[in-house]
N, C-alpha and C positions, 0 to 999 in steps of 0.2 A: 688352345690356349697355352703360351709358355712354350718356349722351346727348348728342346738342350742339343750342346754340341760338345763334343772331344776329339780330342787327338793325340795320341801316342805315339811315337818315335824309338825303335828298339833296333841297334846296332846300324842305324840310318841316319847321315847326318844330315842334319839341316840347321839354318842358320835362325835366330830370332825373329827375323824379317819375314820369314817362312811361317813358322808357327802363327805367329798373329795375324797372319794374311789370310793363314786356311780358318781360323778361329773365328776371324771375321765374317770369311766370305761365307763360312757354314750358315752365322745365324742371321745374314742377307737371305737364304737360301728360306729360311723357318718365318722370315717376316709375315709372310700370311696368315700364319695361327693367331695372330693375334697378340701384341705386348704395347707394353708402355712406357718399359727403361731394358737396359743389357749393361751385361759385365761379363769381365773374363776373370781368371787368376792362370798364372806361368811359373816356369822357375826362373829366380832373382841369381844376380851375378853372383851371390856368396854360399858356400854350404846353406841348408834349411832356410834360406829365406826363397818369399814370394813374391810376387809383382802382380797386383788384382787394380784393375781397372773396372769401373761402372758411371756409368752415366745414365739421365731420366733422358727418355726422348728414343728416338730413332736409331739404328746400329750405324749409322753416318756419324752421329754426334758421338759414338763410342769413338771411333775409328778418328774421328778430330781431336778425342780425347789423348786419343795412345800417341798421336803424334805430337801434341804438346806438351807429353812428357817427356818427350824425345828418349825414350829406354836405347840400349844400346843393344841395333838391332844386325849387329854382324855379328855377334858371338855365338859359337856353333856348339851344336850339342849333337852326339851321337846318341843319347837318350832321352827321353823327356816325356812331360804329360802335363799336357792342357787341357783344362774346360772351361766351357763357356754358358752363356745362360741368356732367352729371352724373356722377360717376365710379365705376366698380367697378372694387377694386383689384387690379392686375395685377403690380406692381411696386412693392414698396414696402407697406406699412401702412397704412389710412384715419387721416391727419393732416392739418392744415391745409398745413403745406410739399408734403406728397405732392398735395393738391389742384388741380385746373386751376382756373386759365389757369396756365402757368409761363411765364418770364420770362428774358429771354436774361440779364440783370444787373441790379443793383438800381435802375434808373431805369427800369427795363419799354421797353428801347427796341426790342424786340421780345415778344410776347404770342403765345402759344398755347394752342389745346383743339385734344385730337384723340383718337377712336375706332380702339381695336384698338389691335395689338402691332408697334413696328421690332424687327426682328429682330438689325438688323447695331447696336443702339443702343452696344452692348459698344465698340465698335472705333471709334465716331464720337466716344464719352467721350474714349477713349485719346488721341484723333486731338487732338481741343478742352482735354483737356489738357494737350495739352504742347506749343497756342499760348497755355497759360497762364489757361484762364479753368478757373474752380471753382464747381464742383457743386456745388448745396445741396439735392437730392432723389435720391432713391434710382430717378427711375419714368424709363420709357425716353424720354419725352415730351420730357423736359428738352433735351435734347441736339439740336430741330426750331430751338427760338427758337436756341438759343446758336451753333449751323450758319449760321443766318438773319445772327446781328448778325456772326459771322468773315465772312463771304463780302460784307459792307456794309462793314465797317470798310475791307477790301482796297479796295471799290471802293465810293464814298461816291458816286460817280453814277451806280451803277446805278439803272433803271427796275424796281418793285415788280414787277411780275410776270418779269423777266430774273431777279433774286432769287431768287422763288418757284420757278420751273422748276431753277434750280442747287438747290437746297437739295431740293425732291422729287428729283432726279434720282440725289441721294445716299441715300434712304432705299429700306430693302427692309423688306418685311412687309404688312400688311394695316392702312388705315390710311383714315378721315377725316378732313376738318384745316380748321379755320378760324387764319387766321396776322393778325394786327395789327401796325402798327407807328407809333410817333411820327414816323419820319422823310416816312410818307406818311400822313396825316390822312386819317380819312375812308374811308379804301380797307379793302377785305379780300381776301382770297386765301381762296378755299375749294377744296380737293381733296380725291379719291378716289379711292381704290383698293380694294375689297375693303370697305369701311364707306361704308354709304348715307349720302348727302346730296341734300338736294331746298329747292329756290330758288322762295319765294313772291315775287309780286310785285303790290303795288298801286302802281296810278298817277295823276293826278287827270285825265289825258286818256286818251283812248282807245289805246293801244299800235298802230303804225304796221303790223305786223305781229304775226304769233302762234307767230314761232321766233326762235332767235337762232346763229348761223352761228358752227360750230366752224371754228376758224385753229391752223395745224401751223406746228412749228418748221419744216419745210422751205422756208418761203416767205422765211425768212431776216428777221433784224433790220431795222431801218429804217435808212436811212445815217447818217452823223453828222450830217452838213449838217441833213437832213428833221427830225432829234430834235433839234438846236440850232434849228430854225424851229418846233419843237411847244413845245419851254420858252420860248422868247421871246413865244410865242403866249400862256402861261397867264402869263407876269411883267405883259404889258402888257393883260391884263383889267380893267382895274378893276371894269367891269360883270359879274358872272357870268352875267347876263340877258343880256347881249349876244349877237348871232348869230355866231359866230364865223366865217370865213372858211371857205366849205367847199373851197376850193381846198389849203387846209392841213390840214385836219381829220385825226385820225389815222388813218389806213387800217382800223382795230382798231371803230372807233368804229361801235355797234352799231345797226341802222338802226329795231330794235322803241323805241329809247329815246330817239329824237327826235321834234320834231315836226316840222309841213312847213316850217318858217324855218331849221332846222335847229339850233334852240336845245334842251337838254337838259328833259326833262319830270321835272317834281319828283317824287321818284319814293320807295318804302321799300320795302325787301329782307328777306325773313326765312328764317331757312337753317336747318335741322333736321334731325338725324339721322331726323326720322319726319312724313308729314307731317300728325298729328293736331294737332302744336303750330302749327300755321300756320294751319288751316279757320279760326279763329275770327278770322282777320286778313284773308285773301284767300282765293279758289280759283283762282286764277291761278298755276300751278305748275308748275316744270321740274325734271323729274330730271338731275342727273348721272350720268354713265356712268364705267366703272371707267375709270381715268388722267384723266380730264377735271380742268381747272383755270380756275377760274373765278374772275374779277377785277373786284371790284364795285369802280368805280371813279367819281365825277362824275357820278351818276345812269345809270350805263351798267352792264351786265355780257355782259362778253365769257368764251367761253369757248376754252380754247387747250389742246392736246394734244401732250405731246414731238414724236410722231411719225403717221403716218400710217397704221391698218390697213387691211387686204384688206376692202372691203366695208361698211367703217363710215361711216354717217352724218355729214353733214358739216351736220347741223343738230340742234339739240334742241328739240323743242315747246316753246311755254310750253301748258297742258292744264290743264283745269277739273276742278279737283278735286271728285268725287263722293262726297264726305261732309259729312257735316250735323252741327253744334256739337253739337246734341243725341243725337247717336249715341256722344260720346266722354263724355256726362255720364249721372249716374247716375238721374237720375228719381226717380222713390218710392222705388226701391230701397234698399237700406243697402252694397250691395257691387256692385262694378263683374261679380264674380263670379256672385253671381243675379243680377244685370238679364242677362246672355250667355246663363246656361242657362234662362229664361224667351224670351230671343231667338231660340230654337232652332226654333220651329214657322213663324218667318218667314227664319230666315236657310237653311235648308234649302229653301223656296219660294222666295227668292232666286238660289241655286245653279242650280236647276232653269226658273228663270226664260228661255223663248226658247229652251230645249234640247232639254226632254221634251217631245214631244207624243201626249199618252194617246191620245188620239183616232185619231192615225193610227199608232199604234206604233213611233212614230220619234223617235231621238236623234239632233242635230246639236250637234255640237262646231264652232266657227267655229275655233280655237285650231289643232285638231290636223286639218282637213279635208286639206291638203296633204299629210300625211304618213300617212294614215290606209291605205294601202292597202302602204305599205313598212315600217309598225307590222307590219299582219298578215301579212309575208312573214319577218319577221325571227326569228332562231335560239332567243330566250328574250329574257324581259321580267323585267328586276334593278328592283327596286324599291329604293331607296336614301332612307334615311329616319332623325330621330334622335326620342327620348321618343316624345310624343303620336303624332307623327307616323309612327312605325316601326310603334306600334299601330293605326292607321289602316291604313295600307299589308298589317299579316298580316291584319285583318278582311277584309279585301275579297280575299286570295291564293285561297281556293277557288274564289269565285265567280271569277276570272279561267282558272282553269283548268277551270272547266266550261266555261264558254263560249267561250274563245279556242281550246281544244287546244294556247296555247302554251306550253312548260318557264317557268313561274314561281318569283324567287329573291325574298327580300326582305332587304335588308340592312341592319344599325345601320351607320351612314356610319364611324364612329369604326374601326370593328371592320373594315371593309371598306379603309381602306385601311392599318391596319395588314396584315392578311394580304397587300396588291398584289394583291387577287385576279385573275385573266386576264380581261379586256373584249376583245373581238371587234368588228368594222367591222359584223357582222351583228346586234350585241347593241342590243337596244332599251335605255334607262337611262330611266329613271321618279323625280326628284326632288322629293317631298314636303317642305314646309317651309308653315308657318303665315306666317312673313317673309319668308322669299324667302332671309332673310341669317344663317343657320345656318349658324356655322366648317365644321362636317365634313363637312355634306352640299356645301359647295362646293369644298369640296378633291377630294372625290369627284367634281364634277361636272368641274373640267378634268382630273382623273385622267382619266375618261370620253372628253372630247372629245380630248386628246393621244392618246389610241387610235380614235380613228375611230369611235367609237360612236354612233350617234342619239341625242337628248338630248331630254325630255320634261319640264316645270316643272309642280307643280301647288303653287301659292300662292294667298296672300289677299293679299298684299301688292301693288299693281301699283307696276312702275317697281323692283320690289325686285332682288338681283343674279342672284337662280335665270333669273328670269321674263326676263332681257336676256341671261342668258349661254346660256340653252335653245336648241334649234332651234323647238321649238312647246311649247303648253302648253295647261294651264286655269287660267281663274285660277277659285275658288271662288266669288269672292263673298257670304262670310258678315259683311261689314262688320267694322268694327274691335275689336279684340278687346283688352281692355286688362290685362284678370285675369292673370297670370303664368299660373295654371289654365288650360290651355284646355279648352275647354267646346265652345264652340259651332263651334269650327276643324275637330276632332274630327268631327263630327254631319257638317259638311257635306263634305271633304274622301273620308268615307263616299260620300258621296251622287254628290258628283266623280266617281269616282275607279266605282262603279259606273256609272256612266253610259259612264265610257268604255270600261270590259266592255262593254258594251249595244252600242256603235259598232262596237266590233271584231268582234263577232261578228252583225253584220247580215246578212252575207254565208250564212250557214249555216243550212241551211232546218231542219236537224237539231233545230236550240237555239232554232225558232221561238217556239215554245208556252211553252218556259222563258223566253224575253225577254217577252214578253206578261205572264204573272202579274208579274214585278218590274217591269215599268213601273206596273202599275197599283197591285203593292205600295208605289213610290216616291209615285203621287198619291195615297196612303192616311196618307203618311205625317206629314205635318204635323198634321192632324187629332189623328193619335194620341198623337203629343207633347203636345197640350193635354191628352188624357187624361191623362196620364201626370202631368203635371205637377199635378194638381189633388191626389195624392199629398203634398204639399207640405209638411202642415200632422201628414200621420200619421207619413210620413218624419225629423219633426224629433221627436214624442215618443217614436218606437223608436229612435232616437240618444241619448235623455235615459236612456232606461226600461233598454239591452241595453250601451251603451259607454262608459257614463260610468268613468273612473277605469282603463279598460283600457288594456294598453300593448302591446298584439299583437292581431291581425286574420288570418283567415282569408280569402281568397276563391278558390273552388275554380270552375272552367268547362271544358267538354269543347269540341273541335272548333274551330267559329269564334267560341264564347264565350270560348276561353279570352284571346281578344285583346281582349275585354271585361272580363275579370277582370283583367289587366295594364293596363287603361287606366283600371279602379276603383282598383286598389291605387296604381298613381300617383298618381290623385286624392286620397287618402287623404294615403299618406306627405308628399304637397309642401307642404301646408294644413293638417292639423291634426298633424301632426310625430306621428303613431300608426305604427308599424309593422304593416305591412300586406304579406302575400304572397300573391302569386296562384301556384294549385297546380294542374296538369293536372287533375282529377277521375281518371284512369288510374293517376296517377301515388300517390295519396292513401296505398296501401297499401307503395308503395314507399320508407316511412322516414316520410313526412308523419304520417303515424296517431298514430307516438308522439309527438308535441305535442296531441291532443286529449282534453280532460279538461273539466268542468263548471264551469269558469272561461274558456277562450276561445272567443270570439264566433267563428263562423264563418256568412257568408253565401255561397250559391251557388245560380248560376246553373243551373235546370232550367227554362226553354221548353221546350214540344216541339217537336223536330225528328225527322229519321231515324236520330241517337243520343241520343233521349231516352234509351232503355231502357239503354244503359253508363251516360250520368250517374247515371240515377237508382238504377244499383247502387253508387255513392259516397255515396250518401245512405244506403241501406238496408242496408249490409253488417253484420252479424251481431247483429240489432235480440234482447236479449232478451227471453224469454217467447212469443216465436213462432217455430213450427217455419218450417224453410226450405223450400219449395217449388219457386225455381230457382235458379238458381246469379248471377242480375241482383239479385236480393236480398238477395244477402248482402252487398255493400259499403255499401246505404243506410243500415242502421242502424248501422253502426259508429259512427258520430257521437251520435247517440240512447243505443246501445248503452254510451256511455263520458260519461255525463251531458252530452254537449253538447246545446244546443238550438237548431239552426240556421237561419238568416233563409233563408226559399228567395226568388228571385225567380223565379213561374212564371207562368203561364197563368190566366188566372180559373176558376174552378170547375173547379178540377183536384183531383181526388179523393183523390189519388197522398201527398197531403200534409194528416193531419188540421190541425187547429188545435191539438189540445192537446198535438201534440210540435213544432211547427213555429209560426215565424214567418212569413207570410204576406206578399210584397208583389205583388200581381196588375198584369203588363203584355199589353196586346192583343197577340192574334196576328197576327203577318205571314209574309211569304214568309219561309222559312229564311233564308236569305241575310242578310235585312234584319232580322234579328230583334233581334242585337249592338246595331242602331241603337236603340233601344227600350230594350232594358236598360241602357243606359248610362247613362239621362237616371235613375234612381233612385238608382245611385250617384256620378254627380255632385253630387244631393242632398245623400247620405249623406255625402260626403267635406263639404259646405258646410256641414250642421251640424253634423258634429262640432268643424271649426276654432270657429266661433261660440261653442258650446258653452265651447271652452276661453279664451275672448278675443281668439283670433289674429289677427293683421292677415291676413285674408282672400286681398283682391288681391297684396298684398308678402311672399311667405313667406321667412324669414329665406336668405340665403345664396342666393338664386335671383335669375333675370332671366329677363323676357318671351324677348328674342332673345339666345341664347347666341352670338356673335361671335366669341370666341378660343375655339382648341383646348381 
């Protein structure tokens, strides 16, 4: 939810046309999280002024915007700082005033975007009202810049980041924040807490170093004397080229950003809420960590923290980002959505990549090696998980409980800490997240960690807040996922997330023979995804031929399908806006029955497993004009029996299900276990052509975002 972009420009010229091109095309880049209006703010042709642009609607209609203002976009700047903002509204309605950047007062002498919710924003109003300044939006944001310009006004010589540190210092909630200002040219303040932010950086020299050294309020201010000999030092520059006196230089002064004369390397900064919007500028990248604040200032960025924790790095990588332009773009494809779930026969190879070894029957997790032996001493393993990711986490709960023997819970994060449920110092915690930056599963996670719990990440996201605030993890690695739909997160998270079953039960001579077939089920399985997917073409005319014009959906699954069926129906509901429920197969006769009649579609899942024979008495119960013979039969044709005619997803040449009362879609057989993997990729399908089918914006389903952020 919400995106943010920046740009800074130090000793690098570029032209206006430039700046707005990349500001634009960043928050193109972020359209997937999810927004409902965008704005930018720049620097204006005159000393301290600005030029903020916002529009409701699409970064098209911004980008329609900036050209019917026609700004004047040949004028060059050798320095500069931009940000940008996509919004989903939290406060307030999608309008142009509700829109970022907001503005401490009408002359923008302070500018902000920022991600997530201040909580205390109620009281900082009150506070900023009645030293008299006035509100003109409803959203909590407002009230960062108008904090920013009370706390300048008081003190017109404070140093931007003294500023920035009082004005964070006051805000509570979940928050990242890009802050500008007229009074200091050029400069930006970016912070975090609880909302991802990651720092690209290109340079024209080689960077001196490949980290840049966190600095704690503890080490105290600079004296007056030292900061009267630092401003005297920038009045009597004329040269900016010049080598400044390093006997003066500011302690602060970061050592990745100089060269060996000790003169500043012309440098450009780009700051994103993700960092897909950045590959196609640099792979040179440093994440922020929660509280961190960081001060792009004169070609430099330092980074500075209130205070000091137990144990926390006192540096931050700059790390070479390992994704490729072409991974975030759509290829042949028409929807970012099927290029992912065609992605799935490599991104599940991926996962698996340096972990599984078929050959010698062995799973190595690098992630979880350290903790791997006080996983399997521990009391119960809570899975903690929200949407896709909850149905991931039930798919894979049997197979943890055959093979671990440990009490397995799995939890909707939202629902887990409404009840407070009781967490123990011996309780393993297992957080699944596609982002890493899911509101409830992080609430949950320091819920976890303030009780002494073990804490376990398994994301795609690297540098995301699960994956830094965990004790170990996995990260997936199914590459970038941009579809709201997740698709291929889903697949491989599967495949995680089995793997680490496999690990924990290495030790148990018992469940030898059982880890053996699902490894070799797991290097089967790619292959069969290509099978699967070659369905493509029939999947999209029994969508035309059985759903068109329907406004309810059946999907019935037993066992570890039925977390197949809830990961179909979501697919369903979120893209092609069809009402879709997924139903125990047990449960079918328990009220479910009386909604089946010779108008609604119902597909189900029948693989054979070791309860084939109950599903497939949901299928057959009281089939007329044949006698009954056992008592498994009588729930299959109830469906048949009441003019339905049901899509099965089973087995090839499975007998069980003629053709002239059944829809047929045939997937290979694998290990039990792994079998959910396999049927899912049909109704992923299904859920992609129906949205098509109706026009829908595919990847952007109305009222959704990629990474849900706030509560």
């Amino acid at each position: 939810m919400c995106g943010i972009f920046g740009y800074i420009n130090y000793l690098v010229e570029k032209d206006r046309k430039y700046i707005l091109e990349t500001l634009v095309n960043g928050l193109s880049r972020l359209e997937y999280r999810g927004y409902d209006s965008a704005g930018l703010a720049i620097d204006g042709d005159k000393k301290n002024e600005v030029l903020a642009f916002k529009e409701v609607g699409k970064v098209a209609k911004l980008k329609q915007l900036i050209a019917e203002s026609k700004p004047d976009e040949t004028k060059v700047f050798d320095s500069h700082a931009g940000i940008a903002h996509t919004r989903w509204a939290t406060h307030g309605p999608p309008s142009r005033v509700n829109c970022h950047p907001h503005r401490s007062d009408s002359t923008w002498q302070f500018s902000v975007v920022h991600n997530g919710i201040i909580t205390n924003y109620k009281e900082l109003k009150v506070l900023l009202e009645g030293k008299g300044f006035k509100f003109e939006t409803e959203t909590d944001t407002e009230c960062i810049a108008k904090l920013a310009k009370y706390i300048y006004d008081d003190s017109p010589d404070i140093e931007f980041l003294v500023l920035a540190k009082a004005v964070i210092k006051e805000l509570q909630g979940a928050f990242g924040l890009l802050l500008k200002s007229v009074h200091y040219p050029h400069e930006v303040i970016a912070a975090r807490k609880g909302s991802p932010l990651v720092v690209g950086v290109r340079t024209q020299r080689k960077m001196k170093v490949d980290f840049v050294d966190v600095e704690y309020s503890e080490e105290g201010p600079l004296s007056a004397e030292r900061a009267s000999q630092n401003v005297a030092i920038k009045k009597a520059s004329a040269n900016l080229l010049a080598p400044p006196d390093k006997s003066l230089l500011h302690r602060s002064q970061s050592r990745a950003f100089l060269s060996d004369d000790g003169t500043p390397i012309p440098t450009e900064f780009f700051l994103s809420s993700d960092p897909s919007a950045i590959v196609e500028h640099t792979k040179k990248v440093l994440y922020l960590e929660d509280d961190d604040i960081a001060h792009i200032h004169e070609g430099s960025l330092n980074i500075h923290r209130l205070s000091k924790d137990d144990g926390a790095s006192n540096v931050r990588a700059i790390q070479t980002l390992e994704l490729e332009l072409q991974e975030i773009m759509k290829g042949k494809f028409d929807h970012f959505m099927q290029k992912e779930i065609f992605e799935q026969p490599e991104s599940v190879i991926n996962t698996m990549r340096g972990r599984l070894d078929v050959a010698n029957k062995k799973v190595t997790l690098g992630g979880l090696k350290q903790y791997i032996s006080t996983i399997r001493r521990c009391r119960r393993l809570i899975f903690i998980a929200c949407g896709t990711s909850f149905h991931s986490c039930m798919a894979v709960r049997g197979a943890f409980e055959e093979l671990t023997e440990i009490p397995i819970s799995v939890e909707l994060a939202s629902d887990f800490l409404d009840r407070q449920a009781p967490v123990f110092r011996d309780d393993t915690c297992v957080f699944v997240s596609q982002s890493g930056e899911t509101a409830d599963s992080l609430m949950a996670l320091r819920y976890c960690l303030e009780r002494g719990a073990l804490t376990v990440g398994i994301v795609n996201v690297v540098g995301s807040s699960i994956s830094l605030l965990t004790h170990c993890g996995v990260h997936i690695n199914a590459g970038p996922e941009i579809g709201v739909a997740s698709t291929k997160a889903y697949t491989s998270q599967f495949v995680a997330m089995m793997m680490f079953a496999l690990s924990l039960s290495e030790d148990r001579a018992s469940k030898q023979k059982r880890r053996e077939d699902i490894m070799d089920g797991l290097a089967q399985i790619s292959d069969q995804f290509k099978h699967i997917l070659k369905l493509n073409d029939p999947i999209k005319a029994l969508c035309a031929k059985f759903f068109k014009n329907q406004k309810s959906l059946l999907l019935l699954g037993r066992g570890s399908q039925f977390s197949t069926a809830l990961e179909g129906a979501l697919k369903i509901k979120e893209i092609s806006y069809l009402h879709c429920e997924a139903v125990m197969s047990g449960e079918l006769k328990h009220g479910v029955l009386a909604l089946v009649d010779e108008n609604l579609p119902i597909i189900m899942i029948l693989t054979r497993d070791d309860i084939f024979a109950k599903s497939l008495n949901a299928y057959q119960q009281g089939k007329p004009d044949q006698t009954t013979l056992e008592r498994l039969w009588l729930m299959m044709h109830a469906v048949i029996a009441r003019g339905g005619r049901p899509i099965v997803i089973c087995n090839p040449d499975d007998n069980e299900f003629p053709s002239e009362q059944t829809e047929r879609i045939e997937i290979p057989k694998t290990v039990d276990c792994l079998q959910g993997l396999l049927n899912v990729i049909p109704l992923q399908l299904i859920a992609y052509w129906l949205a098509v089918a109706e026009g829908l914006n595919v990847d952007f389903p109305r009222n959704l975002a990629k990474s849900v952020t706030v509560e």
